[in-house]
NUPASE-34607 format. One record per residue (C-alpha): x, y, z; residue number from 1. Coordinates in nm, 4 decimals. Each point is the difference from the previous one (the first is absolute). Layout:
BEGIN
+----------+----------+----------+-----+
!       xx !       yy !       zz !  nr !
+----------+----------+----------+-----+
!        X !        Y !        Z ! NUM !
...
+----------+----------+----------+-----+
end
This chain:
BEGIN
+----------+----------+----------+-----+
!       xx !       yy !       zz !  nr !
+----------+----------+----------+-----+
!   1.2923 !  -0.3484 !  -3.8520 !   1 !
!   0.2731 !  -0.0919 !   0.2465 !   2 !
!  -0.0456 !  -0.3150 !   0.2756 !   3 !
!   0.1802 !   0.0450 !   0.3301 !   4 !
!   0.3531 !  -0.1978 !  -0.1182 !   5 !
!   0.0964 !  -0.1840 !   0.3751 !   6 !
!  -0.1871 !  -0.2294 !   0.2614 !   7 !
!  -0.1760 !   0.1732 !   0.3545 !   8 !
!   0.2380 !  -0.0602 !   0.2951 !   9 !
!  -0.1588 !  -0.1935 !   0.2549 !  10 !
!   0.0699 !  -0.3530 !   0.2026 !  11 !
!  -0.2220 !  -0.1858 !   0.2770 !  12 !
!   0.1152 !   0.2164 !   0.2633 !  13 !
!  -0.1294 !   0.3255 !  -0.1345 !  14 !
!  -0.2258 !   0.1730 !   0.2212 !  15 !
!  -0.0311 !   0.3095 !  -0.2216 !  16 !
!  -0.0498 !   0.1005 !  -0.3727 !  17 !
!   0.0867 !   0.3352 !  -0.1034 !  18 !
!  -0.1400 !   0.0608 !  -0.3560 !  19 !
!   0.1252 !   0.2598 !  -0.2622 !  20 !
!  -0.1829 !   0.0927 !  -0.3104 !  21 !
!   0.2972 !  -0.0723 !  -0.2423 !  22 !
!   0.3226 !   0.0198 !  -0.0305 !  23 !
!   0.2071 !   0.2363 !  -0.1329 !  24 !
!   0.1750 !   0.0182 !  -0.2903 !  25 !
!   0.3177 !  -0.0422 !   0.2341 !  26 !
!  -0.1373 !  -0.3067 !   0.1796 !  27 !
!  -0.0836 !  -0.0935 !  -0.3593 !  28 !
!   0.3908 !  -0.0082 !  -0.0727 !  29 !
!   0.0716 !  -0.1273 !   0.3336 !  30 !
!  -0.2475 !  -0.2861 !   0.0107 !  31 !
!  -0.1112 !   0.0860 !   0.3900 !  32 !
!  -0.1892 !   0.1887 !   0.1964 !  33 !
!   0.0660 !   0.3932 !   0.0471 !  34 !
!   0.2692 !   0.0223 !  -0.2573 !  35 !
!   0.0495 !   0.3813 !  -0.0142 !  36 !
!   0.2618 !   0.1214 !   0.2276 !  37 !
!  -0.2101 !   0.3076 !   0.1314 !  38 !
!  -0.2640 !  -0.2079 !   0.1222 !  39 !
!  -0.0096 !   0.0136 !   0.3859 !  40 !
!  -0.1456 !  -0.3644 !   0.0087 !  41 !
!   0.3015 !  -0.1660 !   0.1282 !  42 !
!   0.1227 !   0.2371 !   0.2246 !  43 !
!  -0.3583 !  -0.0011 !   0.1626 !  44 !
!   0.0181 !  -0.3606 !   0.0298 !  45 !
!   0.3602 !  -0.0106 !   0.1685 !  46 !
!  -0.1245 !   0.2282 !   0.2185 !  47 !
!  -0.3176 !  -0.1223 !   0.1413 !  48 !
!   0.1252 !  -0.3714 !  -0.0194 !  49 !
!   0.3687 !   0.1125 !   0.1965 !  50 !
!   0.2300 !  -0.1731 !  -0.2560 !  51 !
!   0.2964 !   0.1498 !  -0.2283 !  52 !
!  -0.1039 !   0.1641 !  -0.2838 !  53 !
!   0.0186 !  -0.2711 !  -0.3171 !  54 !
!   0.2041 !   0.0913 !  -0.3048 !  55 !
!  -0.0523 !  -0.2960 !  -0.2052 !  56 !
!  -0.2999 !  -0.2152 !  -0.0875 !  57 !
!   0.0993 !  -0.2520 !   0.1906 !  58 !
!   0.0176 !   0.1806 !   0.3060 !  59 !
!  -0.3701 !   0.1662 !  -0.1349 !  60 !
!  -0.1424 !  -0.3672 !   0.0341 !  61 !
!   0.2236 !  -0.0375 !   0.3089 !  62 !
!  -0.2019 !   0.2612 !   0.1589 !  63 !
!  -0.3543 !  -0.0344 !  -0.0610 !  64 !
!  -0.0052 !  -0.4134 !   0.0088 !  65 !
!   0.1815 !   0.0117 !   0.3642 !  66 !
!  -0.2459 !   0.2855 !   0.0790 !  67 !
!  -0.3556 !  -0.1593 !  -0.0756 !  68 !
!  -0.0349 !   0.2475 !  -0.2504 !  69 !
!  -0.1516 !  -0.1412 !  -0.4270 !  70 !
!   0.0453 !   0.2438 !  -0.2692 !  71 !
!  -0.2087 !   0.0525 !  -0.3097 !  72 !
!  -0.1948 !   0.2316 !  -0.2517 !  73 !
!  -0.3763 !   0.0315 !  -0.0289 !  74 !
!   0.0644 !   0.0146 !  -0.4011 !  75 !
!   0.1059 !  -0.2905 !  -0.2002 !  76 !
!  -0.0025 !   0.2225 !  -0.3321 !  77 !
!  -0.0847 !   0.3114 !  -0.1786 !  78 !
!   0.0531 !   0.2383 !  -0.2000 !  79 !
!   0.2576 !   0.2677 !   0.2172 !  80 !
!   0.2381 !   0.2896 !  -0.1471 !  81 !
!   0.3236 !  -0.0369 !   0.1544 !  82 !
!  -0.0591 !  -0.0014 !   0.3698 !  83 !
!  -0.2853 !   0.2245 !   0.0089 !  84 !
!  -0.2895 !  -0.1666 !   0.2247 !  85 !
!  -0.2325 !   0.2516 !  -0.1147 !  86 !
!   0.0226 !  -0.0927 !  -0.3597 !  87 !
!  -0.0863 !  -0.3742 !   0.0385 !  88 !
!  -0.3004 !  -0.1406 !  -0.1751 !  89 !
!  -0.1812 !  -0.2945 !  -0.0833 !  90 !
!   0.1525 !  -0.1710 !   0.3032 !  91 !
!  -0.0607 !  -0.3722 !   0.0793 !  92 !
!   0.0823 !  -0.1102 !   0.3653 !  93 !
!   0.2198 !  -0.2425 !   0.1542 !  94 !
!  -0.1659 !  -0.3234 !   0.1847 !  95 !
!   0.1030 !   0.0117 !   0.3939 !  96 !
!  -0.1359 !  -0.3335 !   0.0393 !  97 !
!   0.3324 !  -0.1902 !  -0.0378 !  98 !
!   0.1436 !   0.2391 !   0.2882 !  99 !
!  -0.3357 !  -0.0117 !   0.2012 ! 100 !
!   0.0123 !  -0.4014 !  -0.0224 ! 101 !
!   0.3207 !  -0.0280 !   0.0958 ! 102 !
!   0.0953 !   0.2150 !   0.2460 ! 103 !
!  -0.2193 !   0.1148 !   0.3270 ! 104 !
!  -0.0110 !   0.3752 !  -0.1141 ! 105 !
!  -0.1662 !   0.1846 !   0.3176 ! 106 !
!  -0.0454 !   0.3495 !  -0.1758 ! 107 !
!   0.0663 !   0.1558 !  -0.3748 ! 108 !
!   0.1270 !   0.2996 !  -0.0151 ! 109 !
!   0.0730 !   0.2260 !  -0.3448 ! 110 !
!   0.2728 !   0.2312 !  -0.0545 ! 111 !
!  -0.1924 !   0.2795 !  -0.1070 ! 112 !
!  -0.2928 !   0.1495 !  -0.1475 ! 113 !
!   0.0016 !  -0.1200 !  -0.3091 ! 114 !
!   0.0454 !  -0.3795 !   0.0724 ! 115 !
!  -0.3101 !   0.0930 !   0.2605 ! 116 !
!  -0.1649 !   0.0913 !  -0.2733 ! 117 !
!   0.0134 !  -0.3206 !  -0.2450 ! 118 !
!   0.0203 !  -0.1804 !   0.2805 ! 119 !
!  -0.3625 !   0.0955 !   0.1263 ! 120 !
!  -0.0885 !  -0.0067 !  -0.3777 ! 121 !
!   0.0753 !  -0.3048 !  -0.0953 ! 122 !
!   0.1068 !  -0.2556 !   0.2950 ! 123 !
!  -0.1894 !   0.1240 !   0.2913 ! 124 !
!  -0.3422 !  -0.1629 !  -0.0885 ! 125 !
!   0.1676 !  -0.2911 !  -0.1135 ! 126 !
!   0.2080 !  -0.1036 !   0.2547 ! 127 !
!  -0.2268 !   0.1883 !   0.3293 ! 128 !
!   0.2555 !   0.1413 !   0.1561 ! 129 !
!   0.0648 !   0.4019 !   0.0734 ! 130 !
!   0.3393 !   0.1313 !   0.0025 ! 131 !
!   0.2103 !   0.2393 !   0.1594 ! 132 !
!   0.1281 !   0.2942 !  -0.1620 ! 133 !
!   0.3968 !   0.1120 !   0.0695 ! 134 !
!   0.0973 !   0.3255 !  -0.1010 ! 135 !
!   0.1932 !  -0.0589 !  -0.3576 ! 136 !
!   0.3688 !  -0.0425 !   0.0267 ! 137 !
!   0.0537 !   0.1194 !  -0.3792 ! 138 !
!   0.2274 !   0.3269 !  -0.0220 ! 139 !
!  -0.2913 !   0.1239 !  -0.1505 ! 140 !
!  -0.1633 !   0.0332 !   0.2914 ! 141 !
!   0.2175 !   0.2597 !   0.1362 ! 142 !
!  -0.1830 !   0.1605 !   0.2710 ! 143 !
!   0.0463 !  -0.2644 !   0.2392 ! 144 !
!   0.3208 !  -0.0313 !   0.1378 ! 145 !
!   0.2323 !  -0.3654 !   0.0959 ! 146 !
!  -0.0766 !   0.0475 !   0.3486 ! 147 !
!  -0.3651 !   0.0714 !   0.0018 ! 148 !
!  -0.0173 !  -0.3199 !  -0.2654 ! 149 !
!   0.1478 !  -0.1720 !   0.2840 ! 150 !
!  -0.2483 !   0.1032 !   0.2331 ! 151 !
!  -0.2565 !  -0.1121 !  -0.1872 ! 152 !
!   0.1399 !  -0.3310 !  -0.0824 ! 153 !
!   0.0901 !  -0.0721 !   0.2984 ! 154 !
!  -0.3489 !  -0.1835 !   0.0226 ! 155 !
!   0.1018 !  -0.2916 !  -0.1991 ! 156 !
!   0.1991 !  -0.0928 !   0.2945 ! 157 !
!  -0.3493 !  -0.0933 !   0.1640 ! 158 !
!  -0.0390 !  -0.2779 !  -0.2563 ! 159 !
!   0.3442 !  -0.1430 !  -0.0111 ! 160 !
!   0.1367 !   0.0385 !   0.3728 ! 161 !
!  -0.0131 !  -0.3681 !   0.1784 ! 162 !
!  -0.2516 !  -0.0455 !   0.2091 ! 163 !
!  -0.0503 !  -0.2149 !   0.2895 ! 164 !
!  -0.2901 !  -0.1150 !   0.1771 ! 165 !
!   0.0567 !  -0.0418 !   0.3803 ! 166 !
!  -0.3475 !  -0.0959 !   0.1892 ! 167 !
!   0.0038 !  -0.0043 !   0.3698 ! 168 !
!  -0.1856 !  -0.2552 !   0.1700 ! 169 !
!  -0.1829 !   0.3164 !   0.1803 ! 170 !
!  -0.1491 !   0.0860 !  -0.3249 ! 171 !
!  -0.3684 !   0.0242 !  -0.0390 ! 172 !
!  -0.0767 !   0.0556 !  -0.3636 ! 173 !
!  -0.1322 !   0.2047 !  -0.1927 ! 174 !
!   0.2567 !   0.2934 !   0.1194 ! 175 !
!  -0.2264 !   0.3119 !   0.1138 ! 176 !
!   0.3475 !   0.2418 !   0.0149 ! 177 !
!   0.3037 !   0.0324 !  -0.2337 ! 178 !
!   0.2703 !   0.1912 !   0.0672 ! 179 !
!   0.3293 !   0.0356 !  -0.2200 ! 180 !
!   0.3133 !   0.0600 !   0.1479 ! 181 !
!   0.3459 !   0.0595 !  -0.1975 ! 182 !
!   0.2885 !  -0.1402 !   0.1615 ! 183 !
!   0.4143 !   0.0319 !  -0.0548 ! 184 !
!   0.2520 !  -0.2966 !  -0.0551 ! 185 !
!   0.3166 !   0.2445 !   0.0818 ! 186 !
!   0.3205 !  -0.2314 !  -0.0049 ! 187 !
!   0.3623 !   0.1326 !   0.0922 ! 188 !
!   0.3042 !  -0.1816 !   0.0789 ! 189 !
!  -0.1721 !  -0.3724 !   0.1123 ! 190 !
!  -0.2864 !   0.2448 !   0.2148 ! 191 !
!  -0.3441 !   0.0749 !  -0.1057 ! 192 !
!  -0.1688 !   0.2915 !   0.2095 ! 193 !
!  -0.3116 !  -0.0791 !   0.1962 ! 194 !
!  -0.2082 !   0.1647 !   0.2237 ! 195 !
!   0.0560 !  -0.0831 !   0.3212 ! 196 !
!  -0.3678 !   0.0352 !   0.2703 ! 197 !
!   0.2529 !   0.0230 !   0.3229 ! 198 !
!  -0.2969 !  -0.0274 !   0.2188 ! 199 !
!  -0.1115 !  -0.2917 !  -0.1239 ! 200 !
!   0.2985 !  -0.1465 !  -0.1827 ! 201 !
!  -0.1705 !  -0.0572 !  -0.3460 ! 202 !
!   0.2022 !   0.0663 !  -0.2904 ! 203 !
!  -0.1157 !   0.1066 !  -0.3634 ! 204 !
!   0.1045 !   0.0969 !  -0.3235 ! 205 !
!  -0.0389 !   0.3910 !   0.0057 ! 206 !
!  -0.2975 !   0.1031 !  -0.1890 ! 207 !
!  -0.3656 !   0.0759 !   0.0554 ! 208 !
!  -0.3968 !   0.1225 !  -0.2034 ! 209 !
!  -0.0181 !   0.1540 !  -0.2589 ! 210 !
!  -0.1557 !   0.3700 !   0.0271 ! 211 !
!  -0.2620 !   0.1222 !  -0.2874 ! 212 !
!   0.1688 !   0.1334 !  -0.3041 ! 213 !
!   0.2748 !  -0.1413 !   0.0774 ! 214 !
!   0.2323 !  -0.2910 !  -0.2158 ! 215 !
!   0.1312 !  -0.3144 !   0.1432 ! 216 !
!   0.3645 !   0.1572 !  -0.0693 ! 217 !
!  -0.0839 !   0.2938 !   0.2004 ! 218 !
!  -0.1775 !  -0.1544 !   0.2509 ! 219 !
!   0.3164 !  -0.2071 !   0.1096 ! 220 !
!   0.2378 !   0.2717 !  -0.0699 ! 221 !
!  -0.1359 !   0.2366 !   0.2682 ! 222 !
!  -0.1174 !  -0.2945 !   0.2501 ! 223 !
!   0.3832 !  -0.1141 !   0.0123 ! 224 !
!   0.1137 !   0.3621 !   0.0421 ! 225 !
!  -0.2769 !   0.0333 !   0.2735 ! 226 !
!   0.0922 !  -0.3482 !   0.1748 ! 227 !
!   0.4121 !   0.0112 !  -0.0090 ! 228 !
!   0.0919 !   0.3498 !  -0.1310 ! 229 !
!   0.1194 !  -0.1015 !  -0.3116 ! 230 !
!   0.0027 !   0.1471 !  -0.3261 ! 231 !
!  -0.0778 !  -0.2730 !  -0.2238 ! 232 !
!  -0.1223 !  -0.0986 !  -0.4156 ! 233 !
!  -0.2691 !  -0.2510 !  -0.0573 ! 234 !
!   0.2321 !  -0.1968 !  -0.2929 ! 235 !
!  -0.2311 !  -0.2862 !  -0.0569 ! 236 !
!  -0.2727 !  -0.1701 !   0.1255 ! 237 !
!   0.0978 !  -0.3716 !   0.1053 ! 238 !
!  -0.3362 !  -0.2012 !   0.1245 ! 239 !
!  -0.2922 !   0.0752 !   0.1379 ! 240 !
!  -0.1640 !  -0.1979 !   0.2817 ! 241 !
!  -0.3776 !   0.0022 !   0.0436 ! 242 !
!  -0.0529 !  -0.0705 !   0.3944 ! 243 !
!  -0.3460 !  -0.1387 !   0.1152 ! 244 !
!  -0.0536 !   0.0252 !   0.3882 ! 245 !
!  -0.3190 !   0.0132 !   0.1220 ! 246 !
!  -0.2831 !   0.2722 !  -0.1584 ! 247 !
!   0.2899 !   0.1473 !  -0.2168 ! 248 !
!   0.2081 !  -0.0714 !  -0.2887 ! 249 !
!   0.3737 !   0.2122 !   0.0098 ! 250 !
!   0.1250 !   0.0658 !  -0.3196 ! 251 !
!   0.4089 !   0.0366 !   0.0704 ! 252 !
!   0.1942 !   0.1059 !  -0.2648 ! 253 !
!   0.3904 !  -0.0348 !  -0.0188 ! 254 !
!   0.2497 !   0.2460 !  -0.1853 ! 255 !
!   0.3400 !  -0.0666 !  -0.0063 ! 256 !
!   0.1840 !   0.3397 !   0.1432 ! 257 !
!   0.2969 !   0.1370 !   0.0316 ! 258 !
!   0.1262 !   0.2858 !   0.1721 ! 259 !
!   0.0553 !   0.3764 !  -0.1452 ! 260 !
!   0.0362 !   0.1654 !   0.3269 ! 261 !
!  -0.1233 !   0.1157 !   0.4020 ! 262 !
!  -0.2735 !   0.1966 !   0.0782 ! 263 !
!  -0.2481 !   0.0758 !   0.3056 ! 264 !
!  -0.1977 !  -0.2929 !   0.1392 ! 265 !
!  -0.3937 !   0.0546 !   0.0817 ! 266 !
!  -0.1335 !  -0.2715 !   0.2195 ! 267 !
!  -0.3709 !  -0.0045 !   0.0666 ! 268 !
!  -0.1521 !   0.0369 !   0.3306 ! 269 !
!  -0.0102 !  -0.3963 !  -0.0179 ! 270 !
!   0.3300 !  -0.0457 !  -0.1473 ! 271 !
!   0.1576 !   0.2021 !   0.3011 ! 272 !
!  -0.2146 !  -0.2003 !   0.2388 ! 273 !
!   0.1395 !  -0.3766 !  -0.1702 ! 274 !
!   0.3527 !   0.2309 !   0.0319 ! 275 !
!   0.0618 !  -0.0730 !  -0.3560 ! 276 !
!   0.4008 !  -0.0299 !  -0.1078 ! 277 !
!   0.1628 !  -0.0501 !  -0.2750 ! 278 !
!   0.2133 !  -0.2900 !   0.0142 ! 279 !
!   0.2672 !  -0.1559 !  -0.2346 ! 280 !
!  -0.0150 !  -0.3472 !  -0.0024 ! 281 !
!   0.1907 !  -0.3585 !  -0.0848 ! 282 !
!  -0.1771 !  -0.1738 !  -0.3218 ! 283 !
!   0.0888 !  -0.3031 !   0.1747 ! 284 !
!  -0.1413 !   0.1022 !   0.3231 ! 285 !
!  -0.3329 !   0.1404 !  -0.1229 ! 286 !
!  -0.0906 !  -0.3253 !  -0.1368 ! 287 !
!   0.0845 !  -0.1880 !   0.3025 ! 288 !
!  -0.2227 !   0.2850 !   0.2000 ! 289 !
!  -0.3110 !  -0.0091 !  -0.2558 ! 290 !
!   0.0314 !  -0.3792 !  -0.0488 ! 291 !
!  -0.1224 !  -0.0292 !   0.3707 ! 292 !
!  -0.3294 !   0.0870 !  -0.1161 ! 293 !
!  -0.2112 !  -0.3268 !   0.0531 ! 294 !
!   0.0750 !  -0.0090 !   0.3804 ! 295 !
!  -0.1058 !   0.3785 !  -0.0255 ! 296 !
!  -0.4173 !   0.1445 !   0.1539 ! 297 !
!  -0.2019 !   0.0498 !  -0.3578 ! 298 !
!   0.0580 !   0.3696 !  -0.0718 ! 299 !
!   0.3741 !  -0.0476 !   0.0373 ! 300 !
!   0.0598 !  -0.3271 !  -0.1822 ! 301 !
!  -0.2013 !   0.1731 !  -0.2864 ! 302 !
!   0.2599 !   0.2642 !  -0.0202 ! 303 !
!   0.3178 !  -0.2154 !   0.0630 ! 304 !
!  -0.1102 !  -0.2731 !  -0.2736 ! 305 !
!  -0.0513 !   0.3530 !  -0.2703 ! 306 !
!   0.3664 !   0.1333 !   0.0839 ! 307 !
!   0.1372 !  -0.3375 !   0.0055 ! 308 !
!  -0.1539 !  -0.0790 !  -0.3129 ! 309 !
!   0.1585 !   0.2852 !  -0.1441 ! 310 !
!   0.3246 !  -0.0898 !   0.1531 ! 311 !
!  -0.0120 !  -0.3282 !  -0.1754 ! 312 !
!  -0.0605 !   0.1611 !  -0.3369 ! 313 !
!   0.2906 !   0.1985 !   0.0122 ! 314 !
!   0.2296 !  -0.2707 !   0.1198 ! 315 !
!  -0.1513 !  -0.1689 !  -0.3537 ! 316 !
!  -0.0426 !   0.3333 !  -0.2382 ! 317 !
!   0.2739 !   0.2216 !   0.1512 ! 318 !
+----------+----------+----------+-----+
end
């Protein structure tokens, strides 16, 4: 019988758990999480979070604490050959109560089919809460490639993105419409790009909704190319900003971008009538344009206190 030899990763600001089943006979020698070097797990995770690959453990716990993101294994012992999930038996599960008391998990997720399956057979009932199942990250599971794991994972980032509440006094509650919009933070040279409504001299962070089958990463990719005519890669997301005006909560989500290339704009019919341009603009003088935003009618000063919220955030984070 072997017991799992090292402590779950986790503090207070975890907003995620990712559970294994067990580790492997390389994490075993290791002492972490995800040990074996053909396991995609970290890559994934530098991926979807937007931060340099990590080499040592350090940099592992770096990583997933500054993320939001716990770590553990649905086993705490069993009998196991090697590494080989398939051959463990007479398991006996780990208690997520420590985590679950300590931290304000908003959604558990397993790597895997196998944790999904001790986890529903053993902690589900106990604990009442379901799980979501990620495609495994083991080189075992060889059909699916890095970059459709990415894909996939990319929905942690809907748990551990900041969020911030902004309620206009407009609002009427409960919300009766949502709409989600993905938006660009595109910096060059002291500038950030905006969209620029020449007709009626509002400015915006290029961006717009979502379309159906469509991921936040794509949906801001081809809205910026649409908007300015540039080619550009969603690299991370940076904060999103729930907006409550009137009937309808706005659910704008922030990537930091950066630029790969030009292509063809495609304004709308209501784009071309706002005569939409792209336009590159101070840091310094965006916030003193979007701080203006309590003199401003409601629908405006809505909008100018979202970008200059951002603004402020990336003065702090950037």
């Amino acid at each position: 019988m072997l017991c799992h030899p090292f402590p779950p990763l986790y503090n207070e600001n975890s907003k995620v758990l990712i559970l294994g089943s067990f580790p492997s006979m390389k994490s075993r020698e290791q002492m972490f999480f995800y040990g074996h070097p053909q396991n995609r797990f970290w890559k994934v995770i530098s991926a979807v979070t937007g931060k340099d690959l990590p080499e040592t453990i350090e940099e592992k716990k770096d990583i997933l604490l500054s993320s939001g993101i716990a770590l553990w294994d649905v086993i705490a012992s069993c009998e196991i050959t090697g590494s080989s999930d398939s051959s463990i038996k007479n398991a006996v599960a780990n208690d997520l109560t420590e985590i679950l008391n300590n931290a304000e998990i908003k959604q558990i997720f397993v790597n895997g089919k196998t944790a999904e399956k001790y986890y529903n057979k053993y902690i589900r009932d106990t604990i009442g809460r379901e799980v979501v199942c990620l495609p495994s990250t083991s080189p075992a599971n060889a059909a699916w490639s890095v970059e459709k794991l990415i894909s996939e994972w990319k929905i942690l980032n809907e748990f551990i993105c900041p969020v911030i509440e902004q309620i206009s006094h407009t609002y009427t509650a409960p919300y009766k419409i949502k709409r989600i919009s993905c938006r660009a933070i595109i910096i060059k040279d002291g500038k950030i790009l905006l969209s620029h409504e020449t007709n009626k001299g509002n400015y915006m962070s290029p961006g717009g909704g979502i379309e159906n089958g469509e991921t936040s990463e794509e949906c801001v990719e081809r809205e910026v190319l649409e908007e300015t005519g540039y080619i550009v890669k969603a690299i991370k997301p940076f904060i999103t900003i729930n907006e409550y005006c009137y009937d309808t909560l706005y659910v704008n989500r922030y990537f930091i971008c950066e630029i790969t290339g030009n292509g063809q704009r495609n304004l709308t019919e209501n784009e071309k009538f706002k005569k939409l341009e792209p336009e590159w603009v101070k840091l310094s003088d965006a916030e003193t344009l979007f701080s203006t935003y309590e003199s401003l009618p409601p629908d405006k000063a809505s909008l100018y206190l979202r970008e200059y919220t951002i603004l402020k955030k990336i003065k702090s984070d950037l």
